[in-house]
PAGU-140910 format. One record per residue (C-alpha): x, y, z. Coordinates in steps of 0.2 Angstrom, whole numbers, padded with zeros to 4 digits, always signed. Layout:
// PAGU-140910
XYZ;...
END
This chain:
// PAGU-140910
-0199-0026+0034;-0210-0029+0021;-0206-0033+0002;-0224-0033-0004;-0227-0019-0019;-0241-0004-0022;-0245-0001-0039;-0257+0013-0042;-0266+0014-0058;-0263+0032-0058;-0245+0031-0055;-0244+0020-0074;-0244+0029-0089;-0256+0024-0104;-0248+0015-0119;-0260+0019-0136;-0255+0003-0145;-0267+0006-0160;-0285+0008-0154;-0279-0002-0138;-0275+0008-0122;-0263-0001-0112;-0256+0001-0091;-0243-0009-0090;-0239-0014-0071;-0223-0019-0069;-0215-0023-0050;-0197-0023-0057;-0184-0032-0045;-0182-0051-0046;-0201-0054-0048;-0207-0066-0061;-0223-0059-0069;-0231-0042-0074;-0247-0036-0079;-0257-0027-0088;-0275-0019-0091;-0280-0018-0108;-0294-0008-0114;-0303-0011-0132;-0313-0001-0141;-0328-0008-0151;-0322-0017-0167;-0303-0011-0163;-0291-0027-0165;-0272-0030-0158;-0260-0034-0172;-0253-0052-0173;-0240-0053-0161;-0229-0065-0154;-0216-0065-0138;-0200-0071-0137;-0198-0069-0120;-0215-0073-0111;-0230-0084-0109;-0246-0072-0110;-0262-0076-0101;-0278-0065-0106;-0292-0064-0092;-0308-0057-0099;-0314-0045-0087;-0331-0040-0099;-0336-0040-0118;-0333-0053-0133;-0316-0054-0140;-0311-0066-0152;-0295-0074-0153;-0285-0081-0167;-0269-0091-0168;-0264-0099-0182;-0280-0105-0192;-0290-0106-0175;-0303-0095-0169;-0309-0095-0150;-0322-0083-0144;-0323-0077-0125;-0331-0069-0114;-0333-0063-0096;-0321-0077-0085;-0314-0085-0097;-0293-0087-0099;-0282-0089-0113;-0264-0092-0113;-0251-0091-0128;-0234-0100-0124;-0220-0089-0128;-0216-0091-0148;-0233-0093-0153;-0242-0078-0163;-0259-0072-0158;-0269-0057-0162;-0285-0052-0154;-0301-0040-0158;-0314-0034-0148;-0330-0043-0157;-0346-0035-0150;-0353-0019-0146;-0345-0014-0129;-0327-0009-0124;-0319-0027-0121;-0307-0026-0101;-0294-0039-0101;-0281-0043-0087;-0265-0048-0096;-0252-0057-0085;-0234-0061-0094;-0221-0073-0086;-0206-0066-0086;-0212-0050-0087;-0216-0040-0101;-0203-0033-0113;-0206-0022-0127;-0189-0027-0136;-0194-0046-0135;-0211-0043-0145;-0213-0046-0164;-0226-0039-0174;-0231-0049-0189;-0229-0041-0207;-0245-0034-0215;-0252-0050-0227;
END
């Protein structure tokens, strides 16, 4: 018997995180990664953040989004990856004039409880 999993996008509920929409796909069970399709509006930013439970590894799909952790600033684009080791904060916004697609895989998976969100400066 097969173990492979079928997620269907319309079978995952929409998290508004901000101006941010958010699927998360998780398989459950003993599997060692989820992921998510994140969705940002023009302008629209993800607060800084940081995991304590999982490396994150952005996919840019389409549009600008500009990266910053710690002092550093890293612009992508269609193709490129960035990856955050767990611990480390980030925070993201979507820099040009289109909705920004990412592909956000976590390993382990994603957990809400494991996520800190930096007070305002």
């Amino acid at each position: 018997m097969s173990k492979a999993i079928c997620i269907r996008r319309s079978d995952v509920e929409p998290l508004a995180f901000g101006d941010l929409h958010i699927w998360d796909y998780q398989p459950g069970g003993a599997l060692g990664a989820s992921l998510a399709l994140v969705q940002v509006k023009p302008g629209a930013a993800h607060r800084r953040t940081r995991s304590t439970r999982c490396d994150k590894y952005f996919f840019i799909l389409n549009g600008l989004v500009e990266f910053l952790t710690g002092e550093v600033e890293y612009w992508l684009t269609q193709g490129d990856l960035f990856v955050v080791p767990k611990g480390e904060w980030v925070e993201f916004r979507n820099g040009g004039n289109d909705m920004a697609t990412l592909l956000v895989v976590y390993n382990p998976p994603f957990c809400m409880d494991a996520e800190e969100v930096a007070r305002e400066k």
